[in-house]
N, C-alpha and C positions, 0 to 999 in steps of 0.2 A: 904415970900410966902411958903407955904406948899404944897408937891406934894405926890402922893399917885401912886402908880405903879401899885399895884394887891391887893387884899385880899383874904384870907385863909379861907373857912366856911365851920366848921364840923357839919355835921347832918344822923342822924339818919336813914332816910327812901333815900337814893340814886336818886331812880325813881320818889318819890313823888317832891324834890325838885327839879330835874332835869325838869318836866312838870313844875312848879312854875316859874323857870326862865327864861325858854325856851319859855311858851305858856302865860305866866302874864308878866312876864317882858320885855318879847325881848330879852336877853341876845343869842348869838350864840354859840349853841355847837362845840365846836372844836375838840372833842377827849377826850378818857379815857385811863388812867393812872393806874398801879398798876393792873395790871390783872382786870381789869373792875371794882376795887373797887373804886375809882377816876374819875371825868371826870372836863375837865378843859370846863369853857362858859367864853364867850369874851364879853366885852362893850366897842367899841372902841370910845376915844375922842379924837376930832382936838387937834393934836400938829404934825402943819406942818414939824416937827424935824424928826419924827418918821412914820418908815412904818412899824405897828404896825399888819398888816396883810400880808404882806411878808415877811419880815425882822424881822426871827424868833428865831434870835440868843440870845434876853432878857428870852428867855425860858430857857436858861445854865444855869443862874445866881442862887445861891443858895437860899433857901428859907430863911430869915431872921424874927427872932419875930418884931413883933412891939412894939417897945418902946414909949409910949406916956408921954410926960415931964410934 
């Protein structure tokens, strides 16, 4: 099985994709990062493991590339 934790997407226009994800996808703004240049949006999925909206301690964790084999 393969699992996926977050993705990294850099673009261009901030505000345009911020309404893209926010008002087309549903995605939930949670907060911006980096003096306003960053904003992190949340897709939460069931994994009764994880309180993935409280339990905000997976935010420490270092950003890592992704390596695909």
């Amino acid at each position: 099985m393969v699992t996926l934790g977050h993705v990294v997407f850099y673009v261009r226009n901030l505000e345009q994709s911020l309404s893209f994800y926010r008002d087309v996808v549903g995605l939930e703004l949670v907060g911006r990062i980096f003096d306003g240049r960053a904003a992190m949006v949340e897709l939460f999925v069931d994994d009764p493991r994880v309180d993935w909206k409280n339990d905000r301690e997976w935010l420490q964790e270092p950003v890592k590339p992704l390596r695909l084999a």
